[in-house]
N, C-alpha and C positions, 0 to 999 in steps of 0.2 A: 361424663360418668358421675361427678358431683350433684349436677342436675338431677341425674336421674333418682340418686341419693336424697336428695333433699326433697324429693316428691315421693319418694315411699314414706321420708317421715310425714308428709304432711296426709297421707293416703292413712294411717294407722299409725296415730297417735297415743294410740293406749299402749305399743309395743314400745315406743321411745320411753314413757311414761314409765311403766316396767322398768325399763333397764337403760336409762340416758346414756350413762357413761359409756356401755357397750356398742350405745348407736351413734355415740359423736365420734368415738374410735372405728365405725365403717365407714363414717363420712370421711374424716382425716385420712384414712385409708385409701379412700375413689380419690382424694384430692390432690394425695402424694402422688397417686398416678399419672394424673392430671399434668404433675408438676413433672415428673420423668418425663412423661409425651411431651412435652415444651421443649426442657432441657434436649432429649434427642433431635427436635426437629432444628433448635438453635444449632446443635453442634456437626449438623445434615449441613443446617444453610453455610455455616462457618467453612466446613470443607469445601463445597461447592464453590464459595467465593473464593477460598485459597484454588482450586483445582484451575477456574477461571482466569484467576490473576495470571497464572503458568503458563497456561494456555496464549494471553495476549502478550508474554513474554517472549514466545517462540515463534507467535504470529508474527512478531517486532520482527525477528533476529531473521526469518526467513524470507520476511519484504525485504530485508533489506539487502542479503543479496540477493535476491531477485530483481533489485534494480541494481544492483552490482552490474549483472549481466546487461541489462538492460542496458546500463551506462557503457558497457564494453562493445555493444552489435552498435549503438548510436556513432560512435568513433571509429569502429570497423567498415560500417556503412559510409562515413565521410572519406578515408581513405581508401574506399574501393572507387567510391568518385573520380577521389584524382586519380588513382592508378587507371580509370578506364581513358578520363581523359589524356594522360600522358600517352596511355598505349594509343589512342585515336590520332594525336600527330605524330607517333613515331609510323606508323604506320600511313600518314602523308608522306611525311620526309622519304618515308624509304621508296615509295613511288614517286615520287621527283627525281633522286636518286638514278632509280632502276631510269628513266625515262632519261634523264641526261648521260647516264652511264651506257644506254644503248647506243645515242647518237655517237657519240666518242667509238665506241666497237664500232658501231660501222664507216666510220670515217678510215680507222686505221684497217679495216678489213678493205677499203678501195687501194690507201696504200700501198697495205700487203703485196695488191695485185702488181704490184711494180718495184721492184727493190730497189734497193742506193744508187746500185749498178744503173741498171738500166735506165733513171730518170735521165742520164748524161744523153743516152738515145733519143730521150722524145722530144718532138718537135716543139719547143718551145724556146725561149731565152734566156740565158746563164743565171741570169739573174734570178728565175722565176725557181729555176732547179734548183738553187742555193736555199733558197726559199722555203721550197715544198722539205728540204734536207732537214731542216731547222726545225719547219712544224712539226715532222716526223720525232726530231730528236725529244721535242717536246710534251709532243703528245702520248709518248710512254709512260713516261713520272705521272702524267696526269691523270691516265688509265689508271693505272698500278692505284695513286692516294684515293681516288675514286671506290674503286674494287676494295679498299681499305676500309673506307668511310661507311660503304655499303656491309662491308661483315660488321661493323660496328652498330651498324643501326641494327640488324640482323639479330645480334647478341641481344644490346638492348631492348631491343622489341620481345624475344625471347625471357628475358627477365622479367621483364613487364607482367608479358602472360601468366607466370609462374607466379607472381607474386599477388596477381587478383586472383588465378584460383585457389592460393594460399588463404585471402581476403575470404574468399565465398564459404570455402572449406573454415574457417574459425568460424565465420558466421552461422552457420551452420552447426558447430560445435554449441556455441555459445547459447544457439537457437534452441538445443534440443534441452537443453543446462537449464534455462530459460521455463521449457514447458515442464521442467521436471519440478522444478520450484513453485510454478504454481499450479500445479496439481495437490502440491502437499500443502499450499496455501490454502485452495479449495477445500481440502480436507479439513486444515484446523479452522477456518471459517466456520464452517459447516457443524466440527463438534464444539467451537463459542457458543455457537447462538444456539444451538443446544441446551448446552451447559447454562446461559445467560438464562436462557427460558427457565430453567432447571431453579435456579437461585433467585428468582422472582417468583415462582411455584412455593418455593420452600418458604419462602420472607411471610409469602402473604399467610400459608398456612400458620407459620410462625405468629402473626401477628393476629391473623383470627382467633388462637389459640390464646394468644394474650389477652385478647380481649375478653374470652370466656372464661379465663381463668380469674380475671379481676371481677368478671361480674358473680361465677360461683362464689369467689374470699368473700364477698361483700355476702350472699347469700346464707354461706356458715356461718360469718358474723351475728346475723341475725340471730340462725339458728342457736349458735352460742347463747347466744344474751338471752332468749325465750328459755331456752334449758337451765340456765343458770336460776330461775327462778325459782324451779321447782327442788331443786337441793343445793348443797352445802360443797359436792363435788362439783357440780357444775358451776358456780359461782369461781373455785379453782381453777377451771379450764379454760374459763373467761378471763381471768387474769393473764392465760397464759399470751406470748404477740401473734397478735389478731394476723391470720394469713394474708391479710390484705397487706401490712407492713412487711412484708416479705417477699411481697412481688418485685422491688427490687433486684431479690439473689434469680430472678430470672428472666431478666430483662434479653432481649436480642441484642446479638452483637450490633457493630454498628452496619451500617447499611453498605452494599457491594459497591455505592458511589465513595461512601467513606474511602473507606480502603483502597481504591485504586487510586485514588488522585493523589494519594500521599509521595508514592515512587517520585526518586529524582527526573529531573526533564535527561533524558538519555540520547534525547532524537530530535533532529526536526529541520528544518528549512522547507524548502521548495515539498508539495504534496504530490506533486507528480515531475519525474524525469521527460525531461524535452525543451524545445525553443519558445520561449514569449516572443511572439509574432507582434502582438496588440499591449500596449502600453497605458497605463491608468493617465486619465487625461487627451487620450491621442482622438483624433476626429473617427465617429464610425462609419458606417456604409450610410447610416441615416444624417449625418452634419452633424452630430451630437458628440458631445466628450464620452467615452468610455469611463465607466464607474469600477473596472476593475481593469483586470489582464487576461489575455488567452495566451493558453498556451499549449502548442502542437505537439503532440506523442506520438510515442511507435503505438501499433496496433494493439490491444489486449496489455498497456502499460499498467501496472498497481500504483491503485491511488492512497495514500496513506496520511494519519492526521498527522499534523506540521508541530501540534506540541496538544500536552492533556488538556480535555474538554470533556465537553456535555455534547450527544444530540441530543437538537431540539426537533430538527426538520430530515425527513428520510423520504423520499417518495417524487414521483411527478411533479410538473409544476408548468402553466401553460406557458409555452416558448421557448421551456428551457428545456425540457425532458426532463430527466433523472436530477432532479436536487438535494444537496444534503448541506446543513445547516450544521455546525460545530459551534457552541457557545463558548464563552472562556469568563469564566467573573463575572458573568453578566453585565459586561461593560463590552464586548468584541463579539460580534459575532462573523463567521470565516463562510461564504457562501462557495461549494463546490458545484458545477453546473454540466451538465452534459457527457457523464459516466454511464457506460452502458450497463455496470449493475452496482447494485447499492450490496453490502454487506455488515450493513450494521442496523441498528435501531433507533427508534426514538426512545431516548430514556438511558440511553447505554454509557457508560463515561469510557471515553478512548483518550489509550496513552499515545504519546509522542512516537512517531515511526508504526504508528500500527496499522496495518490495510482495512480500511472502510470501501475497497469500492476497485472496480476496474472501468478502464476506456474497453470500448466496443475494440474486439479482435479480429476484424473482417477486414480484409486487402485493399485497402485504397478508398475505404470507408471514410469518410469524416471524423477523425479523431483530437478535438480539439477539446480542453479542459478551460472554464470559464472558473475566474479566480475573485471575490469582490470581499473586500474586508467591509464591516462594517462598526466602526466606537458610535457607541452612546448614538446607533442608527442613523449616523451621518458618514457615505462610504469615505476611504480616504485608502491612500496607497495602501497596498497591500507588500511590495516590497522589499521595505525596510522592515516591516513586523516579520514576515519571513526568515528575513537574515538574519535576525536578531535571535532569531529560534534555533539556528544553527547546532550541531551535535557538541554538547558540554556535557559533564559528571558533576551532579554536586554531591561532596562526600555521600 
């Protein structure tokens, strides 16, 4: 608007000429405006940074039980394991059982067919009837603990049952618990990078805006100085501090990278819930040392940064798929490999425990997370930096 100001004075000169004082008070006038529009868009961008901040606060709190759960079906899953295998040899045993426990019935059901009594009848030798009397006497106890061992197994195996469909039923619980968390993860995902778009929109108008406005101060400056020649008032108004020294009072806050990096480290270790299978150092499929770690997930697991950074890297990468790059001081950088989506950006600063990403959700999919640290671009364990990130409060 200043601009436009400053070219009516220069369009009809003879009206400045007339009446300076009233024309450098319309310019002043477009300039304060100038300066309101700033001021609004500055205190636009400030909201949106703060609204963001909030935003990756709750995105924190809700990764993180969401690997809550996560961690609870990984441990329900293991002891449905054993429960299945415990019920698989109770379920031998009790067919051995039944198969010994038959031959013993049918031996005593030949017996039967001859009582105490009458063995003294059959034609055999005293000795052999005393015999047959004895195994007889024996082989009742042994029926009977049998028949005992068999309800036992019977129970147990019963138990068993019950307690992996108890297994499946939590999992299932846990599962549904699971999808509900990150639905609402999808959501605040969704209004970040909104919102992010949103405060990078505001910045740069912000910062065009500064730029125009320093280059109009500089413009009325001139205009001042030329007016001031022509009278005694104007030489006054020149005096007064040049709008250009006052760009200061409306500088932008500081940048939405400022402000977020400041929060204490809240969060961090391990970026994703599951087994390291592959080990930094370990030989690969090709004879070569591995430069980082893999490590195995459940289906659809939330990938989350391990402690505050920068991306540098978001996107494809040939052999790896999905990459994402997290800087730290420019001395680390934390390579994540093989996420089946990215939710974040290049340019975005992410706090500790915050979800950047998920594994592919597909059933028996390949779901493997490729982990490579890398200082001063020489990789080196990934591990112990890890662990070291682990969840602390600093005042």
């Amino acid at each position: 608007m200043t601009v436009i100001a400053a070219s009516a004075v220069a369009a009809n000169p003879a009206a400045f000429a007339a009446d300076p004082g009233r024309s450098l008070e319309n310019v002043e006038q477009s300039l304060d405006q100038v300066r309101q529009q700033e001021r609004d868009l500055t205190r636009r961008a400030i909201e949106a940074e703060t609204d963001l901040k909030k935003l990756q606060r709750r995105s924190i709190a809700i990764a993180a039980r969401t690997q809550e759960h996560e961690l609870t079906i990984l441990k329900l899953e293991d002891r449905l394991l054993v429960l299945e295998a415990d019920r698989k040899k109770a379920v031998a045993t009790l067919k051995s059982r039944r198969k010994q426990l038959s031959g013993m019935l049918a031996a005593l059901q030949r017996i039967a067919m001859h009582p105490p009594v009458a063995l003294i009848a059959l034609p055999m030798e005293p000795v052999d009837t005393v015999r047959s009397a004895l195994l007889l006497r024996r082989t009742v106890p042994a029926v009977d603990a049998a028949g005992k061992a068999l309800r036992d197994d019977l129970k147990g195996l019963a138990e068993l049952t019950g307690a992996v469909t108890a297994a499946r039923d939590k999992i299932s619980t846990e599962f549904t618990a699971l999808t509900g968390q990150q639905e609402d993860l999808r959501f605040l995902v969704t209004r970040k990078a909104a919102l992010a778009q949103k405060v990078r929109t505001e910045q740069s108008k912000a910062r065009i805006r500064a730029a125009q406005l320093g280059r109009e101060a500089r413009d009325l400056k001139d205009l001042v100085a030329r007016l001031a020649k022509q009278s005694k008032r104007r030489k006054q108004a020149a005096k007064r501090p040049a709008p250009a020294d006052k760009a200061n009072d409306m500088r932008i806050s500081p940048s939405a990278t400022e402000l977020i990096v400041r929060p204490a480290l809240v969060s961090g270790g391990m970026p994703v819930l599951g087994r390291v299978f592959r080990r930094f150092g370990e030989p690969s499929k090709t004879g070569k040392n591995t430069r980082g770690i893999s490590i195995r997930t459940r289906p659809g697991s939330t990938v989350v940064a391990p402690r505050n950074g920068r991306i540098v890297f978001a996107g494809p990468f040939r052999g790896l798929g999905n990459l994402l790059i997290i800087e730290y001081q420019a001395k680390y950088h934390l390579l994540l490999a093989g996420l089946a989506r990215i939710d974040t950006d290049v340019g975005e600063t992410v706090l500790a425990g915050e979800p950047v990403g998920m594994m592919t959700a597909s059933q028996g999919a390949k779901s493997d997370l490729y982990v490579e640290l890398r200082r001063n671009g020489q990789p080196i364990n990934p591990l112990p930096w890890l662990a070291a990130g682990k969840p602390k409060v600093n005042g």
